[in-house]
C-alpha positions in Angstrom: -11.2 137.8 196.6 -9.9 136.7 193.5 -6.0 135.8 193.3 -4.3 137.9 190.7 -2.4 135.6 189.6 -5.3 133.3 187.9 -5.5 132.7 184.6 -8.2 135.0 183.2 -10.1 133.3 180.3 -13.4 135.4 178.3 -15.7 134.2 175.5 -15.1 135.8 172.2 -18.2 136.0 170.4 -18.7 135.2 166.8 -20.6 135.9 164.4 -22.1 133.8 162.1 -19.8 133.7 158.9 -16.9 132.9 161.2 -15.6 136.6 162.0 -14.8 137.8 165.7 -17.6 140.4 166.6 -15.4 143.4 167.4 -18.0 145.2 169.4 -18.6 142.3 171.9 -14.6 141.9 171.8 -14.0 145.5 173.1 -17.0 145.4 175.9 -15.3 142.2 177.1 -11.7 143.5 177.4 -13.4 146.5 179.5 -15.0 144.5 181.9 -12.4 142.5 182.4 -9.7 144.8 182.8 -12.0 146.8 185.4 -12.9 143.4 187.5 -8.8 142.9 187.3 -8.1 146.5 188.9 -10.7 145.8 191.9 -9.4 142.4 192.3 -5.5 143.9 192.2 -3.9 146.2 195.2 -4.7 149.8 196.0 -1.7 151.7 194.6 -2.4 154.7 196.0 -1.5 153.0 199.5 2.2 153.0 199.8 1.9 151.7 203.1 1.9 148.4 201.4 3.3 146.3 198.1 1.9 142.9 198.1 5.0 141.1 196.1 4.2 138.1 193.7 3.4 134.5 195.0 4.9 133.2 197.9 6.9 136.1 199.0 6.1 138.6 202.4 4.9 142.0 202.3 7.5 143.8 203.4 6.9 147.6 204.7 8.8 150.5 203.7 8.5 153.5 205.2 8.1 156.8 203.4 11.2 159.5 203.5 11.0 163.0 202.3 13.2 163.7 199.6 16.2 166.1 201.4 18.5 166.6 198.3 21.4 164.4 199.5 22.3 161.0 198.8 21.8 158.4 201.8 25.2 156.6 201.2 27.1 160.3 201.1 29.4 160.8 204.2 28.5 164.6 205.0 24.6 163.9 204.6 23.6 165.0 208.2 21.1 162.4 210.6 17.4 163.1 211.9 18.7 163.6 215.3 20.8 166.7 213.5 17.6 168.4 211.9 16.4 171.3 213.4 13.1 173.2 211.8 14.6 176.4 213.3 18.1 176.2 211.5 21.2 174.3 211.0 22.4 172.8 214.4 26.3 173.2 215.2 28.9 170.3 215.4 29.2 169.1 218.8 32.0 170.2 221.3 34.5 166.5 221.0 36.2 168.6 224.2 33.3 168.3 226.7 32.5 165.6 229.2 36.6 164.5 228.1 39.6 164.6 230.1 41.6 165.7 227.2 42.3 169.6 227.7 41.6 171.9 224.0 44.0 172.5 221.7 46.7 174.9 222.6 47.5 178.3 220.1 50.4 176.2 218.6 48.1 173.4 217.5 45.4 176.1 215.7 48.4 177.7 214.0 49.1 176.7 210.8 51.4 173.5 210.9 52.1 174.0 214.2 54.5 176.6 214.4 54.3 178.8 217.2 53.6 182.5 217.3 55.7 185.0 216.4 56.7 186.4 220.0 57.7 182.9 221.1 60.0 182.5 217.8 62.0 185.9 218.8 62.0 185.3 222.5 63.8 181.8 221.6 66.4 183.6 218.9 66.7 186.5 221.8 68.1 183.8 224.5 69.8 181.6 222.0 71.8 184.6 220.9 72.4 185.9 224.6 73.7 182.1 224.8 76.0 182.4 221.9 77.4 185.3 222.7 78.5 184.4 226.6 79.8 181.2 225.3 82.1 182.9 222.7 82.9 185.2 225.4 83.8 182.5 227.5 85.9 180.7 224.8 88.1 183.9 224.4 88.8 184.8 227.9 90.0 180.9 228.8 92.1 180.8 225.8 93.6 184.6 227.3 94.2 183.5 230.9 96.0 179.9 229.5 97.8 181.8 227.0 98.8 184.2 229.7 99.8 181.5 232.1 101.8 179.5 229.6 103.7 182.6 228.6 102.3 183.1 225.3 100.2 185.8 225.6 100.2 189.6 226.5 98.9 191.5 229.6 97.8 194.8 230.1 99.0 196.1 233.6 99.1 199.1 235.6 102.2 198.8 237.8 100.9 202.0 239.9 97.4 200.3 240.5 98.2 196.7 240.6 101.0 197.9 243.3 98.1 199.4 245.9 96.2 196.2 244.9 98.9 193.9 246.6 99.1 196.3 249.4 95.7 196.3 250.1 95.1 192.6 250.0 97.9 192.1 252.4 96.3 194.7 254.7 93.3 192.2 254.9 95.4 189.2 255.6 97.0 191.5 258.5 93.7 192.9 259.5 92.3 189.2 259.7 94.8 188.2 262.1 94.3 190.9 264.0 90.7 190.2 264.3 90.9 186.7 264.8 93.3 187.2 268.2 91.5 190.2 269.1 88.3 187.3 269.1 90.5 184.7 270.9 91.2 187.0 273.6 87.5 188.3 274.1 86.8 184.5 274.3 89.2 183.6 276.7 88.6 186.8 279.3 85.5 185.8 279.0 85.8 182.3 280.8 88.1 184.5 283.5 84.9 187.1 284.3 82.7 183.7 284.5 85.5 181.9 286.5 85.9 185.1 288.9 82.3 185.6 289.0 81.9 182.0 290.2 85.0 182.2 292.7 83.5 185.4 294.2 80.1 184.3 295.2 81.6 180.5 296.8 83.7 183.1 299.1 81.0 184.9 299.9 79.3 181.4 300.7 82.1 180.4 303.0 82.7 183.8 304.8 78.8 182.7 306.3 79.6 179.4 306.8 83.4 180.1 308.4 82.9 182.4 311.0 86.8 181.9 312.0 87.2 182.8 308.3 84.6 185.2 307.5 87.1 188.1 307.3 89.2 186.8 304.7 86.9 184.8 302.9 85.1 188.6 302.8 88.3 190.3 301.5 89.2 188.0 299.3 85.3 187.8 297.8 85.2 191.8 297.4 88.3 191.1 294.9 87.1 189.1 292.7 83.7 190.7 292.7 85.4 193.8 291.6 87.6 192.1 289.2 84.6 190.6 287.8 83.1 194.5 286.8 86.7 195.7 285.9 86.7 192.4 283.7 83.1 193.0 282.4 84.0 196.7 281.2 87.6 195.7 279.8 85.4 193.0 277.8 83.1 195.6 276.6 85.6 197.6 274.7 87.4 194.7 273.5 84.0 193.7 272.0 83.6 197.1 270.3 87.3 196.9 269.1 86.4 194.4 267.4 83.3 194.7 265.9 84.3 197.8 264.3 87.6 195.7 262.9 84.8 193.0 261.5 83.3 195.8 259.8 86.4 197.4 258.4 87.8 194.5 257.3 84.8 192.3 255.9 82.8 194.8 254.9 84.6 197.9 253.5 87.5 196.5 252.5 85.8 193.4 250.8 83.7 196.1 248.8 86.4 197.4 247.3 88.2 194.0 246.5 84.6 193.2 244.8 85.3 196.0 242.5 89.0 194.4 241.7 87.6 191.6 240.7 85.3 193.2 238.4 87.9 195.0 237.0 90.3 191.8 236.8 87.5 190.5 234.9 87.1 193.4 232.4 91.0 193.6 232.2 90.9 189.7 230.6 88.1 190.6 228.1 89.8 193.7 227.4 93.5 191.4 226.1 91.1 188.9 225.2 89.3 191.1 222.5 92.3 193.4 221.6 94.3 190.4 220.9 91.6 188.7 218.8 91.6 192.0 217.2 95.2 192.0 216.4 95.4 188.3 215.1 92.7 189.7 212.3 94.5 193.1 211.2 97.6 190.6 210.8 95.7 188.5 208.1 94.4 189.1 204.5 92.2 192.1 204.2 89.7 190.8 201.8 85.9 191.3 201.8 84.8 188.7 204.8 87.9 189.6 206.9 87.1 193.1 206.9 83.5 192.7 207.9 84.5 190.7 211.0 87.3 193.2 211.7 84.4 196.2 212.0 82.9 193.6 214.6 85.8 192.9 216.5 86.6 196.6 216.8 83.4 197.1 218.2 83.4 194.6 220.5 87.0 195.7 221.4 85.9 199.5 222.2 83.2 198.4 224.5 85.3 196.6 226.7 88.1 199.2 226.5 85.4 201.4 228.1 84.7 198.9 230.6 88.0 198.6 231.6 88.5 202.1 231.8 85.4 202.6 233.6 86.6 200.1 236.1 89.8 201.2 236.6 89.0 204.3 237.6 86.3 202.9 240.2 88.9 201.2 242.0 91.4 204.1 242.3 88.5 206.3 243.5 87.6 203.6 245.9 91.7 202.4 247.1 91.5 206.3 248.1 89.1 206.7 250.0 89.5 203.3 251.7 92.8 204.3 252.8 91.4 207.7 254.4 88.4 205.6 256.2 90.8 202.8 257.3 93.8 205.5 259.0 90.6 207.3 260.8 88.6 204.2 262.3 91.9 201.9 263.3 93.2 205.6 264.9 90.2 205.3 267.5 90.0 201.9 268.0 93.4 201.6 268.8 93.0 204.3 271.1 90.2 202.1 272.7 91.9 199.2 273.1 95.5 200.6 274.3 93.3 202.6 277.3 91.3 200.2 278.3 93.9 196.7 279.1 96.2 199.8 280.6 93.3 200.8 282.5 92.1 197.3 283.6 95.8 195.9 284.1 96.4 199.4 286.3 93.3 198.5 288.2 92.5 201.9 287.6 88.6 201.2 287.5 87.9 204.9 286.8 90.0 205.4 284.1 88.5 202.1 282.3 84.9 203.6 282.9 86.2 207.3 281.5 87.6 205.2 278.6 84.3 203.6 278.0 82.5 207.3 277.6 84.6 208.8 275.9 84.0 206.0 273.2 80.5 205.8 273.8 80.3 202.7 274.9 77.3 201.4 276.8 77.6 197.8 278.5 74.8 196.0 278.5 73.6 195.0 282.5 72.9 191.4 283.3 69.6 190.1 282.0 68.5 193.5 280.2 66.9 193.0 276.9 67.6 194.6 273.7 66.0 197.9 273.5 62.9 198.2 270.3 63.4 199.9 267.6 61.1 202.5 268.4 63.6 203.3 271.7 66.7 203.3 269.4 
């Protein structure tokens, strides 16, 4: 194979007065072109470019033409080409320990939805609104303490107040000896009990004995069931006085403390009301004036509202507590009489006509179903 790069050299013929022969000329420059495009590379194989002396073929391997420039950032690679259609972006959330984006994170610059926004102005507002609430009543009680401020009392229902809480005190007491005592008779019924059966013991051992270690066993076996049944009223006496006293009673103290409550809001917001009707009357004052009268109304009805709860319930506390202390102090003056009398029929008469069942030794409770 000739190399391309030889110098190519041809004859020019001439004729014989010294002029080139133009003929021969163009013949030549034919042939020698065609021998040059043998000798030279096929260019319609582009598998190949054979570069000039002394360099390496290098291969290059043919792309199709797809529209968008190699060095662009969005052109997509051969693995993303799909004859069938455009393939979509791959999930960066799969095979990833990092959960999706939340709601907040799609919405626009992160603010939250619109739910979440009035839910958070709904408590923020409920907080506002007990803290100025708070704020008012402190300052009314310290300015009430200190002498500065104004009260509103009703002598009438602030006197059965007083009364009532001092009942409880009394009733307390009551119940707390009343406990002491059931207590106490208690160890005597288990002391007698004891004392009984080691009589009974020595009346079989002491046969020199036996008839006054009998007698004397008999007693305390029957002071034992007189004791039993005197303990069984006292145990009613006072578990009706529990339930008077910590039950019905505290009930209606709960609603006195409601309305205590309700009274300091009520001075609380009628004096803050009063403090702005004293001041200017211009355009801002009056505005807040309409809201402090409104706020002032609804705890006026409050208080109202609560006032007359506890004078309803005072009433009829007073009607409950005359008829239940009326029978158990009945009950409980019958019975020691009866037990101190050793009267052991009239104690078990006293015991039915309250309806009071004593519970035998080792008998369980009876279900729910037999009650």
């Amino acid at each position: 194979m000739t190399d391309a790069t030889a110098p190519l050299t041809s004859e020019i013929p001439i004729t014989s007065n010294g002029t080139p022969n133009d003929a021969a000329e163009d013949d030549t420059f034919e042939r020698d072109l065609k021998k040059m495009l043998q000798d030279g590379p096929n260019l319609n194989n582009s598998s190949a470019v054979q570069g000039g002396s002394g360099t390496t073929p290098t291969t290059v391997a043919p792309t199709p033409f797809s529209g968008v420039r190699l060095n662009s950032p969005t052109a997509p690679s051969q693995q993303q080409r799909s004859p069938t259609g455009p393939v979509p972006p791959p999930n960066p959330y799969v095979g990833t320990a990092r959960p999706p984006p939340t709601a907040i994170e799609h919405h626009p610059e992160g603010v939250p939805p619109p739910q979440h926004m009035a839910n958070a102005v709904s408590k923020i507002e409920s907080i506002k609104n007990w803290s100025l609430k708070q704020i008012k009543c402190t300052r009314q009680i310290l300015s009430e303490r200190f002498g500065r401020g104004s009260r509103t009392v009703d002598l009438q229902l602030e006197a059965q107040i007083e009364v009532l809480r001092d009942t409880q005190r009394k009733y307390q007491q009551v119940l707390r000896l009343a406990r002491g005592m059931a207590s106490h008779f208690y160890n005597v019924v288990q002391t007698q009990r004891a004392l009984g059966d080691t009589f009974s013991d020595l009346a079989q051992k002491s046969p020199e004995l036996q008839e006054e270690f009998t007698y004397n066993a008999e007693t305390q076996k029957a002071l034992c069931k007189n004791g039993e049944t005197l303990l069984g009223a006292i145990n009613f006496f006072t578990s009706n006085v529990n339930t008077l006293v910590n039950k019905t009673m505290e009930d209606t103290l709960l609603t006195i403390r409601q309305y205590e409550q309700a009274r300091v809001e009520y001075d609380a917001y009628r004096t803050d009301l009063e403090q702005l009707q004293l001041g200017p009357k211009d355009a801002t004052v009056q505005a807040r004036m309409k809201d402090a009268d409104n706020a002032f109304q609804t705890h006026k009805d409050k208080f109202d509202r609560l006032r007359g709860d506890v004078a309803v319930k005072l009433k009829f506390l007073e009607e409950n507590k005359v008829k239940v202390m009326h029978k158990q102090l009945l009950l409980f003056h019958n019975a020691i009489s009866a037990y101190f009398a050793g009267n052991q029929t009239a104690l078990e008469a006293t015991l039915k006509q309250f309806n009071i069942k004593l519970k035998s030794p080792g008998e369980e409770n009876p279900s729910w179903l037999e009650e």
